[in-house]
N, C-alpha and C positions, 0 to 999 in steps of 0.2 A: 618205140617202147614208151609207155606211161609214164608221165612222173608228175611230181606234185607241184609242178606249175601251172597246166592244166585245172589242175583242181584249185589250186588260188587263182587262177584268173576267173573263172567261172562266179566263182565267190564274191570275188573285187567286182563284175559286172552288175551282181544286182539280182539278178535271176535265180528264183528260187521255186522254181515250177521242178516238179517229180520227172517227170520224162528226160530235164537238163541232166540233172543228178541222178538218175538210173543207167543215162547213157556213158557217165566218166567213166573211163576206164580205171581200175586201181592198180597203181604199181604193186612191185613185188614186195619192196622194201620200204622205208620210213627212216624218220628222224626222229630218235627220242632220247630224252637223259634217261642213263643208267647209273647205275652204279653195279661191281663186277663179284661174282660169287668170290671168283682168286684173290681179291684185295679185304678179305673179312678182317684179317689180321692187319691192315696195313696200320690203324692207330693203336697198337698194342704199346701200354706202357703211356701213353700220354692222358696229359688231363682232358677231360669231356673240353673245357676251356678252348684248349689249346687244340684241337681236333678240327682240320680245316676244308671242310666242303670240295673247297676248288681243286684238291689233290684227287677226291673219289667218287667226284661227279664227272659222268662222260656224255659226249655228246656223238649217239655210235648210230649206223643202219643198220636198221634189226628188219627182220622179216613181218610180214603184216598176219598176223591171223586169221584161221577161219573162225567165219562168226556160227557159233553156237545159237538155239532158238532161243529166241528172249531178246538176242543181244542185238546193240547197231554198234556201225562202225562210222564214228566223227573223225571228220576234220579238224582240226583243233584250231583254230585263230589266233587265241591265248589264252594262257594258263595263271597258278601266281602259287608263290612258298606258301609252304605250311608249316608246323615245329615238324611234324611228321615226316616231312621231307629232308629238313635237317638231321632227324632222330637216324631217318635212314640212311644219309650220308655220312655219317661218326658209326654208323652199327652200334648203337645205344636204345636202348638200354639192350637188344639184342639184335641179332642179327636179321632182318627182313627176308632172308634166305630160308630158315625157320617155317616162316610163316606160308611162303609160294611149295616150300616141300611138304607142306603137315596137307595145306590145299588141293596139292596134284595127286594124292591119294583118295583123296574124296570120290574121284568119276574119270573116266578117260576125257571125258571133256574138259574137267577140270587138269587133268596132266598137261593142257596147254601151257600155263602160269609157271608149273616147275624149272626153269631154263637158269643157267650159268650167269645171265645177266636180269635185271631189274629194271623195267621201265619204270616212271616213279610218276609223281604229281597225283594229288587230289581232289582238282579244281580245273575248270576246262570251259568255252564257248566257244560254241560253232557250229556249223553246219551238217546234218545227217546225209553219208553215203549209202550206205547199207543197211539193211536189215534183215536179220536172220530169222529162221520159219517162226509160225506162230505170231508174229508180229502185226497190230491192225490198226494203233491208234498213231503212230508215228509213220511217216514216210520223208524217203529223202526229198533234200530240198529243206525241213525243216530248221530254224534257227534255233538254237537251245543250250541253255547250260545244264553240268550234271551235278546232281549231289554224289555225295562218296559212300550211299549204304549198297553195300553187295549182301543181296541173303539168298539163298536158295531156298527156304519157304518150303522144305518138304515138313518137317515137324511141329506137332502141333503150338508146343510152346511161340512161335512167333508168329502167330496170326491175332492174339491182341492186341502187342507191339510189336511190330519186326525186328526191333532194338533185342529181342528176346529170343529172334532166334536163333540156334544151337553155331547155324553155320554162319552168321553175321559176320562181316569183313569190313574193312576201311580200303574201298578202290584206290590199286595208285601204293599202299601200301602194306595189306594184308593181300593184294593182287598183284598181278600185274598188269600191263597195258596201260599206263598211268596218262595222266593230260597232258605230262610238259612233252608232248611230241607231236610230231604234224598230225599224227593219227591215234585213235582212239579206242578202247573197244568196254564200253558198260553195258550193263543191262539196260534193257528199256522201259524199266521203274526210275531208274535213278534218270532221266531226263527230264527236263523241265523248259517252259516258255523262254527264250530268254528277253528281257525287257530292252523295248524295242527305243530307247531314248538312248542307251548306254554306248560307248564303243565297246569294241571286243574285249579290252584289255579288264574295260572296269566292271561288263556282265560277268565276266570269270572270276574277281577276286571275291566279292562276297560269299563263295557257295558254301564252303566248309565251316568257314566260322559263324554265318550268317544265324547258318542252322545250329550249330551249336547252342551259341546263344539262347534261339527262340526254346527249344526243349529247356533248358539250364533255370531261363529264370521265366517264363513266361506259360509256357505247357503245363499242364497239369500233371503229367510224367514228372514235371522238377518243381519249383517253389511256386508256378501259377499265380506269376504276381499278379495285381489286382490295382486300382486304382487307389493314390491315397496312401499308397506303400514307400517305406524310406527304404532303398537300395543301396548297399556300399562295394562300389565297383573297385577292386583291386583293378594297376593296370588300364586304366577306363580309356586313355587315348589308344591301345593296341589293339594286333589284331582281334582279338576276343573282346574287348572291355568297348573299344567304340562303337559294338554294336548293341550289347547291353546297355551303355548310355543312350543310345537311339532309342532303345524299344521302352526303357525304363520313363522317358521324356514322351516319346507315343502313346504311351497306355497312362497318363496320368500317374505314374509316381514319382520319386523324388529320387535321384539318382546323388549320393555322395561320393566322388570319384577320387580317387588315390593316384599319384602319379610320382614320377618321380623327378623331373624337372621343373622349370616355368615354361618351358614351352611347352611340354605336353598338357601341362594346366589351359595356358590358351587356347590349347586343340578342342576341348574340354567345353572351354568358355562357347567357343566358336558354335558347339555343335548344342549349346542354349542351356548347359550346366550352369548351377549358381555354387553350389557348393564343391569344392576343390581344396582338400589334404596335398601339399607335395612333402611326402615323405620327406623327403631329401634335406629341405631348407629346415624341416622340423626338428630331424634327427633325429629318428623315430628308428628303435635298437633292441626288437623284439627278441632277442639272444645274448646272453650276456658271455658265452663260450657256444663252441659246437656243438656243447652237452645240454646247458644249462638256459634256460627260459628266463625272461624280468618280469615277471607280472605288473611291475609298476609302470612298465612300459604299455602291458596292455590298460592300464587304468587310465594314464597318458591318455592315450588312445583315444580312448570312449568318454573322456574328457572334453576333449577337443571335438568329436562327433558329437556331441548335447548342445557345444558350442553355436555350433552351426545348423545343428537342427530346430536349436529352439526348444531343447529338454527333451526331442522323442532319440529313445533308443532304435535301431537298426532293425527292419522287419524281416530283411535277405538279406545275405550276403552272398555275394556272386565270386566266387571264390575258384582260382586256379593254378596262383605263383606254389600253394604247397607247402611244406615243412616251414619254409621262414614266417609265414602269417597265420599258421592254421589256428594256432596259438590262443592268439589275438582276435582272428574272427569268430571262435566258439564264445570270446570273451563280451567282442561287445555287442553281439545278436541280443534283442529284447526275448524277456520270458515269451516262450512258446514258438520263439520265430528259426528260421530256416537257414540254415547254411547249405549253399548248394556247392559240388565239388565238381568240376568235367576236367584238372591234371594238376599237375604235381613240378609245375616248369624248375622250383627251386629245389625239388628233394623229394622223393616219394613215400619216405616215414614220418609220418604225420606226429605230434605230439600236439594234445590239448589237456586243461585241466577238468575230468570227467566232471567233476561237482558243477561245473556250470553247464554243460550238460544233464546230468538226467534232475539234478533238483530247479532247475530253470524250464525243464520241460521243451525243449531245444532239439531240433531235430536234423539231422547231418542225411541231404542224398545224396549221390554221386550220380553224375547225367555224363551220360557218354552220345556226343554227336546226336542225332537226329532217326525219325525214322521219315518214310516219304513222307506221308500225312503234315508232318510238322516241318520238313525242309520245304516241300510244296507252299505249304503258308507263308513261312520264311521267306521267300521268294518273291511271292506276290506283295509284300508289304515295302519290297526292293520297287516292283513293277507300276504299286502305284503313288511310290513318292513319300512315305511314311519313314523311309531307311535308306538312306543313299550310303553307295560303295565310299570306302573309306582306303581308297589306294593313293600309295603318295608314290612312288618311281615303281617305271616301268624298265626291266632288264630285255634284250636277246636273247633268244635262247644257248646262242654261244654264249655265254656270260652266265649262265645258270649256275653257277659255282659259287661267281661273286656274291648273286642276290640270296643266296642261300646262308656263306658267310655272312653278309648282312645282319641277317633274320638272326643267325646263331651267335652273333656278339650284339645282336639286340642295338644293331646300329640306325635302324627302321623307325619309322611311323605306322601306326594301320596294314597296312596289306602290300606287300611288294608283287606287282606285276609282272609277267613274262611273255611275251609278243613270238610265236609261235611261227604259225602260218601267215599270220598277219604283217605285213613290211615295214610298215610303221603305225603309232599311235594314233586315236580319232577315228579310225575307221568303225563301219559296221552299226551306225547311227541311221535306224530308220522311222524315227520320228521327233525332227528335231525341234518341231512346236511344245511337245510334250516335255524336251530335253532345256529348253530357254525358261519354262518355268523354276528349274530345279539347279541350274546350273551352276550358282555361286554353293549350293553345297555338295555337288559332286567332288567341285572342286576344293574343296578344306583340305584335305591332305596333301596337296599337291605340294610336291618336292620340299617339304617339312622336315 
């Protein structure tokens, strides 16, 4: 019988010729985290806080699907957390069960997704086994990460953006079939080159946030920054904000980063920031109750950013902690400039003072992930050295609970890893001349 050793030794060998990889066999069943329809209630009555991953993450064999036309089916090497993956292991703000039953109505194909349990993950590298009809630009054998936009693309709304259309999904969690498991099953849109200097662990963590990012503040879909532009990155060492500092430092702007420690400050420093807010050491108390807002805290604020910029006000603001800072960032945005929004990590009721809005001429988008066009590019600025992964530990996939709690008491740096198919760290480096140039910032988050 087949199993998936086989298929990792093939991988571990090197060989990545079509004929190797058409010939594997694929087992029947898989390894993947779930989490379980029967357990929806299990944190009923507890605070979001206090809600603990490692109770309603599993690690179960699930049967392998038929692949549908469009789709392949990867091997997974490594995967890495999301908040989305967290959101889905608390069933916050709703249940991800929801989402695979509204989906399995859509087509009999889609009724695959509908199931009792939840493969999860929306982050993945590795190598292609399969591919389902219709398919011509991918074959197996190929090395590749995925982005997480699912569309079906029948109506016409999402053929300017895909981001637009009707049936748009977040693979992994508006799906199933998710990355944290030995095997895989996306569209063969959402695949991409994976960068051939990286090991497995560190091509898989950029993808969701990467692209986030690059739509958020950089895309002309979000604030399109520009060269010459002051950015103020809530957040700036995490997973979302260190890569907003990357591209904000790429593209010639000035990145103000927010953080909340002194280390995260040095991560900051490390990654060629000059400007660094720690919250923390400020004591900076944009709320003076649960109810009540300080404006003189946002004045604070924008204070101290003139400080440091040398009198310019704020052109973006890259904006995602939510309710706690919304406040504040409509406050210290310069007349005409841009507050971009892609979540709500602290609260999803936003409060701001409108007057500095529409008499400041100020404008509020909200950017949700990526379409390919812009995760594709995202990618490529991974491939040629412009944006390095920003992973600092790397979990088992038995341990997927822990790295998850992690992420969810926000006990992290950057991007936590998860080692899949792959046995250990450092593997999956095929070009390590390429890799020796870059290498002291690969490694900046390392065990931070």
């Amino acid at each position: 019988m087949a199993d998936m050793g086989d298929i990792r030794e093939a991988i571990l060998a090197g060989d990545r010729t079509e004929a190797t990889y058409s010939a594997l066999e694929v087992p029947d069943t898989y390894r993947g985290v779930t989490v379980h329809k029967d357990e929806v209630g299990l944190f009923e009555g507890i605070p979001s806080r206090d809600k603990d991953p490692r109770k309603s993450l599993h690690l179960d064999d699930v049967p392998v699907p038929e692949l549908a036309p469009g789709e392949a089916l990867v091997a997974v090497m490594a995967s890495a957390i999301n908040y989305n993956t967290v959101w889905t292991s608390i069933f916050e703000p709703v249940s991800t069960f929801g989402f695979l039953e509204r989906y399995g109505r859509l087509s009999p194909i889609a009724k695959r997704h509908d199931l009792p349990y939840h493969v999860v993950g929306s982050d993945l590298a590795g190598v292609v086994l399969r591919t389902g009809p219709g398919v011509h630009l991918w074959k197996p054998g190929a090395e590749v990460v995925a982005h997480c936009l699912s569309v079906e693309l029948e109506s016409a709304e999402g053929h300017g953006d895909t981001m637009l259309d009707p049936e748009q999904r977040i693979w992994g969690f508006e799906t199933n079939f998710g990355g944290l498991a030995e095997l895989a099953v996306v569209k063969t849109n959402q695949l991409m080159p994976k960068p051939a200097h990286l090991s497995w662990e560190e091509a898989a963590s950029p993808g969701l946030v990467n692209s986030t990012a690059y739509r958020q503040l950089v895309s002309r879909n979000g604030a399109g920054m520009k060269l010459g532009d002051t950015v103020l990155i809530w957040g700036a060492s995490g997973g979302l904000g260190s890569y907003a500092t990357q591209m904000a430092l790429a593209g010639g702007a000035t990145p103000v980063c927010v953080v909340s420690s002194p280390e995260k400050a040095e991560i900051c420093r490390a990654m060629g920031a000059e400007l660094v807010i720690d919250r923390t050491a400020e004591g900076y108390a944009f709320w003076k109750d649960e109810a009540t807002q300080d404006p003189s805290e946002w004045k604070r604020f924008g204070k101290r950013i003139r400080e440091l910029t040398g009198g310019k006000d704020i052109d973006i603001v890259f904006e995602h902690p939510g309710r706690e800072t919304f406040g504040a960032s409509v406050y210290v945005t310069r007349k005409g400039g841009t507050i971009t929004t892609c979540a709500s990590t602290s609260g999803f009721m936003h409060e701001y003072d409108n007057r500095y809005l529409w008499m400041s001429l100020k404008r509020i988008i909200g950017s949700h992930f990526a379409n390919y066009r812009e995760a594709w590019e995202a990618n490529s600025l991974v491939d040629r050295g412009l944006v390095h992964p920003t992973l600092s530990r790397t979990y088992r996939m038995e341990d997927v609970g822990q790295a998850a709690y992690d992420v969810h008491r926000n006990l992290h740096q950057g991007k936590v890893g998860v080692l899949t198919l792959s046995p250990e760290e450092g593997l999956g480096v095929s070009d390590p001349e390429k890799r020796a140039r870059f290498e002291r910032e690969i490694n900046r988050f390392r065990d931070v």
